[in-house]
C-alpha positions in Angstrom: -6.9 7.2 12.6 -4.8 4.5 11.2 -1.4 4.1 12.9 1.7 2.9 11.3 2.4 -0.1 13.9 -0.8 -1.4 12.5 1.0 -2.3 8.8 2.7 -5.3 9.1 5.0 -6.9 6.3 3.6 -9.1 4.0 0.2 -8.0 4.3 -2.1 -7.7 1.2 -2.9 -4.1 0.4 -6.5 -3.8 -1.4 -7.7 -1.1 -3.3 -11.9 0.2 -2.4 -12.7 -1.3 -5.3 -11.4 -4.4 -4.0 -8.5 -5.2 -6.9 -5.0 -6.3 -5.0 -2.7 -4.0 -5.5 0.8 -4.5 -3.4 2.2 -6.1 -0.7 3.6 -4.5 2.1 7.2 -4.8 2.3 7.8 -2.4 5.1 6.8 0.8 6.5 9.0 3.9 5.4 9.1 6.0 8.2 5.8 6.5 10.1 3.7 8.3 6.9 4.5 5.8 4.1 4.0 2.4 3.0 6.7 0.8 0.9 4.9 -2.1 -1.5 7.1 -5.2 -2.2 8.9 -4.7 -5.6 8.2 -8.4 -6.1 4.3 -8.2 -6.3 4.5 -5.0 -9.1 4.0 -5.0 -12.8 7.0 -3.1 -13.2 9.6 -5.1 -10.9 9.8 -1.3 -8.7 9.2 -0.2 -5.3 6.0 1.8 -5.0 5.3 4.1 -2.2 1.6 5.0 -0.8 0.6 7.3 2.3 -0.6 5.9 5.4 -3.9 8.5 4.4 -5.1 6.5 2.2 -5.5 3.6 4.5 -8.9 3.5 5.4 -8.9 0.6 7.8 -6.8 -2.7 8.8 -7.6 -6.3 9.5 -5.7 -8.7 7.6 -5.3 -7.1 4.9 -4.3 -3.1 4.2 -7.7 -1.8 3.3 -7.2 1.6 1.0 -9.8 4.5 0.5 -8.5 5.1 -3.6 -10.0 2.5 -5.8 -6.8 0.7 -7.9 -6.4 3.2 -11.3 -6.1 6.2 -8.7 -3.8 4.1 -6.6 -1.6 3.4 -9.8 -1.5 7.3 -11.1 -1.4 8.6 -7.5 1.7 6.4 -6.0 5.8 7.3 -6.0 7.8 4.9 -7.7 11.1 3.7 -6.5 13.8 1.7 -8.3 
């Protein structure tokens, strides 16, 4: 299991089909992973669960390939 001390800021997060889809800006809370607003289409936060993480090196590897990931995440302002 993957555990929230593990995702650092600033690392890439990568969809299983290997398409870039954030950045981490910072964990929110222990469960979520808040992506930099910088790094999205839509100039917004975007929020993904610590689930989907299916592993860590240096990047933020992710279990959803990147159209899932785009219709599954919560979007901040």
């Amino acid at each position: 299991m993957i555990s929230a001390q593990q995702v650092q800021e600033h690392m890439e997060v990568i969809a299983s089909d290997g398409t870039h889809v954030g950045t981490v800006d910072h964990m929110d809370g222990s469960s979520r992973i808040k992506l930099t607003k910088g790094d999205s289409d839509d100039g917004k936060h975007h929020l993904i669960p610590l689930d989907w993480v299916d592993h860590v090196d240096a990047h933020v590897h992710l279990t959803k390939n990147a159209a899932d990931v785009h219709s599954q995440w919560s979007t901040m302002n």
